[in-house]
C-alpha positions in Angstrom: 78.4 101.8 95.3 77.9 100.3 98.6 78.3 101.7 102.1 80.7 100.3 104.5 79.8 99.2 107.9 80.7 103.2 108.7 78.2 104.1 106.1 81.8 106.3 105.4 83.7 103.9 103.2 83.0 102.4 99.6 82.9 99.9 97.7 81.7 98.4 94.4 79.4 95.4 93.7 79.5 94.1 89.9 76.3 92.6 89.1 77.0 88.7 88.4 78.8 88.4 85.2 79.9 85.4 83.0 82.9 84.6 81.3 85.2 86.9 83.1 89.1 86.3 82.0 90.4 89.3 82.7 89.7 93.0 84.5 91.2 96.6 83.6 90.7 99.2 86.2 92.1 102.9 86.4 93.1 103.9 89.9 94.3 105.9 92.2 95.4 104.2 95.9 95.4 106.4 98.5 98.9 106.3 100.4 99.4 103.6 102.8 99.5 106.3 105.9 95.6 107.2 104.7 94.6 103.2 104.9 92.3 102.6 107.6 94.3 100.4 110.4 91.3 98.3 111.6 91.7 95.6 109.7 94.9 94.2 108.0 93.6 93.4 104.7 92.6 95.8 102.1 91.3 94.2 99.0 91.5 95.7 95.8 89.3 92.5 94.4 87.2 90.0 95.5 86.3 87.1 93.1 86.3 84.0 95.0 82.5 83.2 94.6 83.2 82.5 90.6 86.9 82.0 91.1 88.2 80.3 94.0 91.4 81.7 95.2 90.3 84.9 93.4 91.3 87.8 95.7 93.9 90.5 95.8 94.5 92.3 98.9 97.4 94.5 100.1 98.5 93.3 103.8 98.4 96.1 106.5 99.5 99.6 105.4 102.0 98.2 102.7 102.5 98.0 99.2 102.7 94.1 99.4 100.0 92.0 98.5 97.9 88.8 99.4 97.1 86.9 95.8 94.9 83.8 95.2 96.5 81.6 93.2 94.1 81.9 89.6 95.4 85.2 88.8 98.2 84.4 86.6 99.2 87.9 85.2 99.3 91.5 85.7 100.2 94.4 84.4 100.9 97.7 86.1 101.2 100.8 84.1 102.2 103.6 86.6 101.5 107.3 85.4 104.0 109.2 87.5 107.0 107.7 86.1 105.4 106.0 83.1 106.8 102.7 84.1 105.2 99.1 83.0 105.7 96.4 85.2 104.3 92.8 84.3 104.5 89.8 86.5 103.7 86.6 85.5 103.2 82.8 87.6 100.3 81.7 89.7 99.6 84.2 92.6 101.7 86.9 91.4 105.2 86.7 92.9 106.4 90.5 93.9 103.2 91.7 92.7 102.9 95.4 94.7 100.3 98.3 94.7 101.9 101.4 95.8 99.5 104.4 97.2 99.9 108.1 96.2 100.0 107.4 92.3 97.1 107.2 89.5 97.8 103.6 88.0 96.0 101.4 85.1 96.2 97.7 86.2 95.3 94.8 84.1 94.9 90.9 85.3 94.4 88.0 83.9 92.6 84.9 85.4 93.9 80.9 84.7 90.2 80.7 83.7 87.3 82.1 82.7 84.7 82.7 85.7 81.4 83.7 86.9 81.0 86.3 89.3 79.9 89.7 90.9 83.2 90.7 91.3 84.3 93.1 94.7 86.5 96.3 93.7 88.3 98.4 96.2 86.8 95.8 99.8 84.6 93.0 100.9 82.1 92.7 103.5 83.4 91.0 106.4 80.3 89.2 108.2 82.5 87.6 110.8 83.1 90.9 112.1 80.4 93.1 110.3 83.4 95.4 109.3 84.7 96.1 105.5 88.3 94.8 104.6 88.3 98.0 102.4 90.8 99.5 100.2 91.1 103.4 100.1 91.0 104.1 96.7 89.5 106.3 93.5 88.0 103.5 90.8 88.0 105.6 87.7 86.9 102.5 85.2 86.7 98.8 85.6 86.2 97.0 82.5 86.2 93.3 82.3 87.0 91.2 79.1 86.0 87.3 78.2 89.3 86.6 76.9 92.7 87.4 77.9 94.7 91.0 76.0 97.4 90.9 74.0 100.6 93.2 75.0 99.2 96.1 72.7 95.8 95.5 73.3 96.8 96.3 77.4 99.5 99.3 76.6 96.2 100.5 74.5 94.4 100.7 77.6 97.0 102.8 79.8 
């Protein structure tokens, strides 16, 4: 893991990776009232050095998000209620990432890519700030091909 500009806040670096079509993680967003207000975007990835238009961010202190459009799918098993919500179409329509909750999210790329993917912020060297997302990364796996339905539900 990587310090923040605080030195406070984390984040993780992958080490450059090859054939990335899709990424599993288990975790845990902190509620949207413990999100740091300094800057309005908090990304949960960033992949726009391999894949451009690869990010997801929530916007401010909400649940909403920020997609680039090569994600094409994701699937969202929460563990509170047990629910499985999969969305579908370039940029994720709808997609949300509610805080407070323990969840297992899956996402598929258009393409396979090349990259040190950015979990839970990015580095902002405009500002020498992070654009960080207050979270607990339990796993992050990524695959070279996209999951089937079981294959995913497997995971959660």
């Amino acid at each position: 893991m990587s310090p923040g500009a605080t030195g406070s806040q984390e984040y993780v670096v992958l080490p450059s990776v090859g054939s990335i079509r899709a990424i599993s993680l288990w975790i845990y967003i902190q509620p949207q009232s413990a999100q740091d207000d300094a800057y309005p975007w908090k990304y949960l990835l960033d992949a726009r050095t391999g894949l451009g238009h690869g990010w997801i961010s929530t916007v401010g202190n909400s649940p909403q998000t920020s997609v680039g459009s090569n994600w094409h799918r994701a699937i969202l098993h929460d563990m509170d209620t047990g629910a499985r919500t999969d969305i579908s179409g370039n940029g994720l329509p709808g997609l949300e990432l509610p805080g407070g909750k323990w969840q297992h999210i899956y996402l598929a790329a258009r393409s396979n890519f090349v990259d040190d993917v950015h979990l839970l912020g990015r580095f902002q060297a405009s500002t020498g700030g992070m654009e960080d997302l207050a979270a607990s990364l339990v796993s992050a796996t990524l695959w070279t091909r996209e999951l089937t339905d079981v294959e995913v539900d497997d995971l959660a």
